[in-house]
C-alpha positions in Angstrom: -13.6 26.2 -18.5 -12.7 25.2 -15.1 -8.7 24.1 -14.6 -9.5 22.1 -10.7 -7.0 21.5 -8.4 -4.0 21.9 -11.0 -0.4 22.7 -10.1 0.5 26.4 -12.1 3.6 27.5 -13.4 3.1 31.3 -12.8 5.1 34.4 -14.6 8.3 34.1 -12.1 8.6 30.3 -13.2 7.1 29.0 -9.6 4.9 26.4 -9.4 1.7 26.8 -6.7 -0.2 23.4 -6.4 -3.9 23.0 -5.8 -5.0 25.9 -7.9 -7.9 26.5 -9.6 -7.7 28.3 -13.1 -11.6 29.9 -14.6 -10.9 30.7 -18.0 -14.1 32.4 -19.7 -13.8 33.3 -23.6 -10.2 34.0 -24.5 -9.5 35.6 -21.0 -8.2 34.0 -17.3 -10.8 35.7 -15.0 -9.6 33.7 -11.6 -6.5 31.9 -10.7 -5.6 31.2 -7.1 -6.3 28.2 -4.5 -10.1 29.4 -3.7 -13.2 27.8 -5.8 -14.8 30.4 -8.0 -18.0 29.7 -9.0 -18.1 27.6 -12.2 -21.9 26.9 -12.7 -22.2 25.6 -15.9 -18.7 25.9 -17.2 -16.6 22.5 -18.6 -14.3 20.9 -15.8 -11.4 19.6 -16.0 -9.8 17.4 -13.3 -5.7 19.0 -12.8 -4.7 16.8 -10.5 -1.0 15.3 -11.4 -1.5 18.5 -13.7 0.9 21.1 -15.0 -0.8 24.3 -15.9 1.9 26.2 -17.8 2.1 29.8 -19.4 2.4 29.5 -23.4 5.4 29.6 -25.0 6.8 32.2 -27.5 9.2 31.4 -30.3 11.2 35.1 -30.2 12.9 34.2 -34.1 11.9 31.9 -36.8 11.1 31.3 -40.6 7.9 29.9 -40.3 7.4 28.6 -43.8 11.0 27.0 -43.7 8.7 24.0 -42.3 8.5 23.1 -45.7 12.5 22.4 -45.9 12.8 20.1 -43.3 14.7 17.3 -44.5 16.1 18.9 -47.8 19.5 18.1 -47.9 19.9 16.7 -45.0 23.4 15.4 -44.1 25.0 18.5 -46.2 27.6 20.8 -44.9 26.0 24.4 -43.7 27.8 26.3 -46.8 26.1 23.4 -49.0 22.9 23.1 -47.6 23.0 26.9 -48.1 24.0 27.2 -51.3 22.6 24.2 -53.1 19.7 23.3 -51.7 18.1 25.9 -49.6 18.7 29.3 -51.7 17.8 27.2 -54.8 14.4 26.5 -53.3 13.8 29.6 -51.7 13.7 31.5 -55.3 11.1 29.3 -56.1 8.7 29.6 -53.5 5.0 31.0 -54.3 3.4 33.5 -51.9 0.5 30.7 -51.8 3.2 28.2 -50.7 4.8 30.5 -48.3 1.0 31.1 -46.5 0.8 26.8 -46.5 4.4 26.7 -45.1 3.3 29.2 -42.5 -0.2 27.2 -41.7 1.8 24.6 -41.2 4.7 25.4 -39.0 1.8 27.3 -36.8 0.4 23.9 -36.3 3.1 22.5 -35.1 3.9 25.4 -32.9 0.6 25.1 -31.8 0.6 21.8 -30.9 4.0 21.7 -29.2 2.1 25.1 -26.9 3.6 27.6 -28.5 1.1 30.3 -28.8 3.0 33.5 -30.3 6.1 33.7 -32.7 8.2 36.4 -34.5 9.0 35.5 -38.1 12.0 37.0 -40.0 11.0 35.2 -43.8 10.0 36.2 -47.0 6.5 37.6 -48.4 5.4 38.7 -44.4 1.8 39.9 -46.0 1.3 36.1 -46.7 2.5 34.9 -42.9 0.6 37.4 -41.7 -2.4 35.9 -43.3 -2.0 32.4 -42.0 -1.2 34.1 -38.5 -4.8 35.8 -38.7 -6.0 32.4 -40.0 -4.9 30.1 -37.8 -5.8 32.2 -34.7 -2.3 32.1 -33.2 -1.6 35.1 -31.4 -0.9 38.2 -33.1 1.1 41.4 -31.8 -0.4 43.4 -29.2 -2.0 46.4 -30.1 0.3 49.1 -30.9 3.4 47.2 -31.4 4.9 46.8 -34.6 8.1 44.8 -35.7 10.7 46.6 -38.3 12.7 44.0 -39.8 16.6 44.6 -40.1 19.0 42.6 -42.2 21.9 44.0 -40.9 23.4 43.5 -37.8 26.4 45.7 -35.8 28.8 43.6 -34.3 31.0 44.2 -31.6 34.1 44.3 -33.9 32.7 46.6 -36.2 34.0 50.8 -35.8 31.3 52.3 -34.0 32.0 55.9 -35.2 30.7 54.6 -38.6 29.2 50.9 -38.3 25.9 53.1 -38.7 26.2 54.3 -41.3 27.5 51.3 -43.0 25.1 49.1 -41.8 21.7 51.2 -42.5 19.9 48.2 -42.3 21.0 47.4 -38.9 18.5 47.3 -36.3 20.4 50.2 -34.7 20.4 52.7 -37.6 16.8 51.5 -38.2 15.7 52.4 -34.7 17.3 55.8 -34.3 16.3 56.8 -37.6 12.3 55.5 -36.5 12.9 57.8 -33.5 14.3 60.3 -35.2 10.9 60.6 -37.7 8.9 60.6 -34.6 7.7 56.6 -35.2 8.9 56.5 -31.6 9.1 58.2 -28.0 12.6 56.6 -26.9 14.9 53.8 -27.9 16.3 50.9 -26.0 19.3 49.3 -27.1 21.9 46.4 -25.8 24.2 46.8 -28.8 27.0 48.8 -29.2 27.8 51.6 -26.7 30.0 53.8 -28.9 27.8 52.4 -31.9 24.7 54.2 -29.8 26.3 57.0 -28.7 27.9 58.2 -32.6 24.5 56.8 -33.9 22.4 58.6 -31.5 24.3 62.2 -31.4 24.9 62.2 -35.5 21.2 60.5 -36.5 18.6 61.6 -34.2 20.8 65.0 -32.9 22.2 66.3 -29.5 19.8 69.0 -27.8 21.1 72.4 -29.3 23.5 74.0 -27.3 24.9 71.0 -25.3 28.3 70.5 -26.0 28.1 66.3 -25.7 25.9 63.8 -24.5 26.7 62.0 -21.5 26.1 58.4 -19.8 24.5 58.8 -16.9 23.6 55.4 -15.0 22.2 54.9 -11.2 24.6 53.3 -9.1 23.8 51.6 -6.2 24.5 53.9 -2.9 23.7 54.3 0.3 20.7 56.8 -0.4 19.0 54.6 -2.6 20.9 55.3 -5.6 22.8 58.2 -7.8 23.6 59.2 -11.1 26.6 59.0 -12.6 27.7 61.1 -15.1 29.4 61.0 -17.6 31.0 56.9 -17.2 32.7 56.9 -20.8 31.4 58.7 -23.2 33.7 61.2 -23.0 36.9 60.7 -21.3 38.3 64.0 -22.0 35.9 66.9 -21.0 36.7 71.2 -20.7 35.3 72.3 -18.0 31.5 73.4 -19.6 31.1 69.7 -20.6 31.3 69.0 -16.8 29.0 72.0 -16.4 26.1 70.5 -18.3 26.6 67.3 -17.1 25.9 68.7 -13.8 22.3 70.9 -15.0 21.7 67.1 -17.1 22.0 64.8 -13.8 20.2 67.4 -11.4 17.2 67.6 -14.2 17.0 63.3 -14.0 17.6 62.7 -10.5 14.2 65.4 -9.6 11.9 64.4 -13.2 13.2 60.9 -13.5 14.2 59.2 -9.8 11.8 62.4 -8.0 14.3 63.6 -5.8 13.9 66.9 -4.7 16.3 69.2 -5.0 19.0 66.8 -5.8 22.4 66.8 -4.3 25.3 67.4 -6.6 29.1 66.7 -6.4 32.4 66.7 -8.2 34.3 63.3 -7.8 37.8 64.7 -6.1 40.2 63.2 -4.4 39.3 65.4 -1.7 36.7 67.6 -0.3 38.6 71.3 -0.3 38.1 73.3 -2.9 41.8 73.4 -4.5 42.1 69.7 -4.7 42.1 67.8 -8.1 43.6 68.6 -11.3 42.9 72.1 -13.6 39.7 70.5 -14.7 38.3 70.1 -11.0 39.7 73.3 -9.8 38.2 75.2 -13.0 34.6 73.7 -12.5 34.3 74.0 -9.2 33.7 77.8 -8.7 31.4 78.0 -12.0 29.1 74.7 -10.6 29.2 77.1 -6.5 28.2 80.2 -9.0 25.3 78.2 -10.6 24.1 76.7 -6.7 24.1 80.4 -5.3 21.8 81.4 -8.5 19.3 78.5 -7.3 19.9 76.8 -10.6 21.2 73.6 -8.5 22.1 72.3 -5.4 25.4 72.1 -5.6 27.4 70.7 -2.0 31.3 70.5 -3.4 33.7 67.9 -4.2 33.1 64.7 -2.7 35.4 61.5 -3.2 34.4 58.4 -3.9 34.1 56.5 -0.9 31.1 59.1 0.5 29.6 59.0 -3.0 29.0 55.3 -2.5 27.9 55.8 1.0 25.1 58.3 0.0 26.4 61.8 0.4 25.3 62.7 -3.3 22.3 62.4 -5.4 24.2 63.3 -8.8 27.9 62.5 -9.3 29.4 64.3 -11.5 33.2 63.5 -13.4 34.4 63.2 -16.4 33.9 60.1 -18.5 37.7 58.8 -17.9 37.7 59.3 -13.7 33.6 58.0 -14.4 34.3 54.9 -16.0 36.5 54.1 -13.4 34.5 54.7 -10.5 32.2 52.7 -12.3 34.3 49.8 -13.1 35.4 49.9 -9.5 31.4 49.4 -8.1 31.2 46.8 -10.7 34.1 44.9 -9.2 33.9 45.4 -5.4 30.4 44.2 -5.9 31.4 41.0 -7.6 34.0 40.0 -5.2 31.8 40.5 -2.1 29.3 38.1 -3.7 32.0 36.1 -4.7 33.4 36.4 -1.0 30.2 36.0 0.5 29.1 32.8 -1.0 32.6 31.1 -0.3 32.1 32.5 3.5 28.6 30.8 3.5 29.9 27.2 2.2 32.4 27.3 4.3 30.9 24.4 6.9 27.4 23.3 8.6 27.3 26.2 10.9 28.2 28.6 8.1 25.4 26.8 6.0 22.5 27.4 8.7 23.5 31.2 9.4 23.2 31.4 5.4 19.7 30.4 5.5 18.7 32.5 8.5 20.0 35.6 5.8 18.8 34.3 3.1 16.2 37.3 2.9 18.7 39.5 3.3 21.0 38.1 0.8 18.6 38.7 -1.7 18.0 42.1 -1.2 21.4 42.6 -1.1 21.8 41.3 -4.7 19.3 43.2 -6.2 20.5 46.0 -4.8 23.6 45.4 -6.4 22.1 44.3 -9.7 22.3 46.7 -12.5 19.5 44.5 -14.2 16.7 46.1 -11.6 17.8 49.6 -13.4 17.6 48.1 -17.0 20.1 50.5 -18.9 21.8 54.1 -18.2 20.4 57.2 -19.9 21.9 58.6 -22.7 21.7 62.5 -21.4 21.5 65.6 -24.1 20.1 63.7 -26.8 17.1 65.5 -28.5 14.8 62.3 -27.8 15.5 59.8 -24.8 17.5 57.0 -25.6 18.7 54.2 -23.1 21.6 51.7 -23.7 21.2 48.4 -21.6 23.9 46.1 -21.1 24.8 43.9 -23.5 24.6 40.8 -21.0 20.8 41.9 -20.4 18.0 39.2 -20.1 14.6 39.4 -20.4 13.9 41.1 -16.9 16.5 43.6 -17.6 15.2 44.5 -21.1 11.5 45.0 -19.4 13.4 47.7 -16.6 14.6 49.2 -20.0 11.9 50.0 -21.8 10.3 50.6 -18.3 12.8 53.7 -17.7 12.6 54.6 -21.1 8.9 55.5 -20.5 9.8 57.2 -17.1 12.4 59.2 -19.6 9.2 60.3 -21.8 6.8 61.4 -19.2 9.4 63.2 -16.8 9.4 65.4 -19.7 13.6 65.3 -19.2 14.2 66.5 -22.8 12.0 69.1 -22.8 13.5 70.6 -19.4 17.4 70.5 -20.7 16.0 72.2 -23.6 14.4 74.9 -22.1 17.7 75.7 -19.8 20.1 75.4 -21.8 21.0 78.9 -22.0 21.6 79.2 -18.6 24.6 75.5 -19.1 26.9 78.2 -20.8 29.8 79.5 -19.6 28.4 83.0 -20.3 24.9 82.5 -19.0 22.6 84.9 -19.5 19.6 85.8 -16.8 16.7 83.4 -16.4 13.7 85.0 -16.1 13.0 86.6 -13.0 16.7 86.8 -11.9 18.3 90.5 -12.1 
C-alpha cells in the first residue's frame, strides 16, 4: 500500500509534509518525499493527511474493559472494595480472554498498536494478544511482573529486602541468576546501591562500590567517582576508585590511557586533608608501576575545564562537586534565557545562536548519558535519574550494553590484586 503525498509524524515527533509512505506486508520499505515505485500496490490519496507512528499503552488491565461503568459514581475505597474486588474473584479465565479481545479492539481502533498488561490469568491475555494480532513483545524481551513497589520514603538499607516483590529486588535477583547482563534502574539510589552490593555481590576484593557518572567538561567529558555512595572513604577506597575510573574511561568512553586526578584544593602535593595527603603518594606509586596515569591533585575548576579524564574523591567532596555542576548549569540556562528575552535585539541574536544553544544544552544534559555506573559490582548495573524520560531511559540501557561488551567487570576482576594496599607483582613486573 501506497501512503501519497501524506504529511508524517516521524520518531522525533516532526511532521515532514508531502511524503510518500510504501508499506509492503507488515514492513515500511520507503518513506521520504521521492515516488517509489508502486506498480500494482493500493493507493491512497494523503493529502490533508496525518500519517502518525502507533501508539503504545505502557500500563493497563486489559480485561478491566469489562468493568467500565460498575459502580460508577462510588468513592475510590468503595468502588474498590464493593464492587471491583467482588467481581474480580469471580472472573473466568474464558472471560478474562473476552475482556482482553475486547479492550484490544478498542485499543486498536483508537491506534494503539502495542500494550503492557499488569492483570490476572496473563496465559489467557496472552492468547487474545496472539489472536487479535496486536503487537506482541519483540523477540527476546520478556516482562517480570512486580507487585511491589519501593518508594522514596521507604529505608533503602532494607526496603529490598522487605519488598521482594519490588521491581528492584526482582531485577537484581534476575541479574544475579544470570537472566540478565546489566540492570537499569531510576528508583532508589541507596535502594540500588544496598540492593546491588548485598544481592547480586561487590567484585571480591573491592572494598565498596562506587558512583561514577560523566560530567560534562571541557575534554568531552569525565568520570566522577565516587558522588555519594560513600561519603566517608580510607584511603584504599580512594585507591580503587582510581584503578575503577581509569578501567571505564579506556573500555567504556575509549580513552586511552586516561588521565587521573585527586579533587584538592590545590595542585601541591601536601595540600588537602590526611585523606588526600595519604592517597596521593600510593596513587604516584601505582602511575610509576604503569598501572595508571596518574597527573596529581587537580581542583575543581581545571577538572571542569578538561585537565582530567577520571576524577577521583571521596563520595562527600564528590557529591558536592557534583551538585555544584548541576547548579551552575541550571543558572546559566536560567541566565541565558532571561538575557535572550530581554528585548528585540536580544530576541534576533537568540535566533542567530539558536544552533549553538542547543548544543550547549545537550551538552549540559545528563539525559544524553542516561545513568552513572555503579563501579565494583560483580555484574554492571546503572542507576538513571529518577526524573528520566523516555530518551534518557534509551541512553541507559544503551550504556548498560557499552558496560557489557567493554568487558569492565571482567578487567576490575582480574586486577584487583594489584587495588591493595600491599600489592603484589603483576606479571611481568620484578
Amino acid at each position: 500500500m501506497l501512503f501519497r503525498d501524506i504529511t508524517l509524524l516521524d520518531c522525533n515527533y516532526e511532521a515532514r509534509s508531502h511524503q510518500n509512505v510504501l508499506v509492503r506486508g507488515e514492513k515500511i520499505v520507503y518513506a521520504g518525499p521521492e515516488m517509489p515505485s508502486a506498480e500494482g500496490e493500493l493507493i491512497y490519496d494523503g493529502r490533508g493527511r496525518l500519517l502518525v507512528p502507533g501508539f503504545f499503552n505502557m500500563h493497563c488491565h486489559v480485561p478491566m474493559t469489562l468493568l467500565r461503568g460498575y459502580g460508577e459514581g462510588l468513592p475510590l475505597r468503595r468502588w474498590l472494595t464493593e464492587k471491583m474486588f467482588p467481581f474480580e474473584a469471580t472472573l473466568t479465565p474464558e472471560e478474562i480472554y473476552w475482556g482482553a479481545l475486547l479492550g484490544i479492539a478498542e485499543m486498536v481502533a483508537g491506534g494503539t498498536v502495542s500494550f503492557t498488561d499488569m492483570y490476572l490469568d496473563t496465559d489467557r491475555i496472552f492468547d487474545a494478544v496472539e489472536e487479535s494480532g496486536i503487537k506482541d513483545l519483540p523477540a527476546g524481551v520478556e516482562i517480570a511482573h512486580a507487585s511491589e513497589v519501593v518508594e522514596m520514603c521507604d529505608n533503602p538499607a532494607t526496603a529490598f529486602r522487605e519488598k521482594k516483590d519490588s521491581s528492584l529486588t526482582q531485577g537484581l535477583n534476575l541479574l544475579k541468576n544470570g537472566e540478565g547482563d546489566a540492570f537499569v534502574s531510576a528508583g532508589s539510589t541507596g535502594a540500588l546501591l544496598a540492593g546491588a552490593t548485598l544481592v547480586v555481590k561487590r567484585i571480591k576484593g573491592i572494598r565498596r562500590a562506587a558512583l561514577a557518572p560523566v560530567v560534562p567538561t571541557g575534554n568531552g567529558g569525565a568520570v566522577l567517582i565516587d558522588c555519594g555512595a560513600n561519603a566517608e572513604c580510607p584511603p584504599e577506597y580512594l585507591l580503587q576508585f582510581a584503578y575503577m575510573g581509569s578501567y571505564y574511561a579506556e573500555h567504556v568512553l575509549g580513552r586511552p590511557e586516561p588521565k587521573v586526578g585527586l579533587l584538592n584544593i590545590g595542585a601541591e602535593p601536601s595540600k588537602g586533608t590526611s585523606l588526600q595527603t595519604t592517597v596521593y603518594p600510593m596513587l604516584e606509586e601505582a602511575s610509576k608501576a604503569g598501572r595508571i596515569n596518574f597527573v596529581g591533585n587537580v581542583e575543581a575548576r581545571e577538572a571542569v575545564e578538561g585537565a582530567v579524564d577520571v576524577i577521583v574523591s571521596d563520595g562527600y567532596s564528590g557529591n558536592i562537586f557534583l551538585k555544584t555542576m548541576e547548579g551552575t548549569g541550571l543558572f546559566l540556562a536560567r541566565e541565558m534565557k532571561r538575557m535572550f528575552k530581554k528585548n528585540l535585539a536580544t530576541k534576533l541574536a537568540a535566533l542567530l545562536v539558536s544552533g549553538g544553544l542547543k548544543e550547549f544544552k545537550k551538552i549540559m544534559s545528563s539525559d544524553e548519558v542516561g545513568g552513572t555506573a555503579l563501579l565494583g559490582i560483580s555484574r554492571p548495573v546503572i542507576k538513571a535519574h529518577g526524573s528520566s524520560d523516555a530518551y534518557a531511559i534509551k541512553n541507559a540501557v544503551r550504556q548498560a550494553r557499552q558496560c557489557v561488551s567493554s568487558g569492565i567487570v571482567d578487567n576490575i576482576s582480574a586486577n584487583v590484586d594489584v587495588m591493595r594496599l600491599e600489592a603484589p607483582a603483576v606479571h611481568g613486573e620484578e
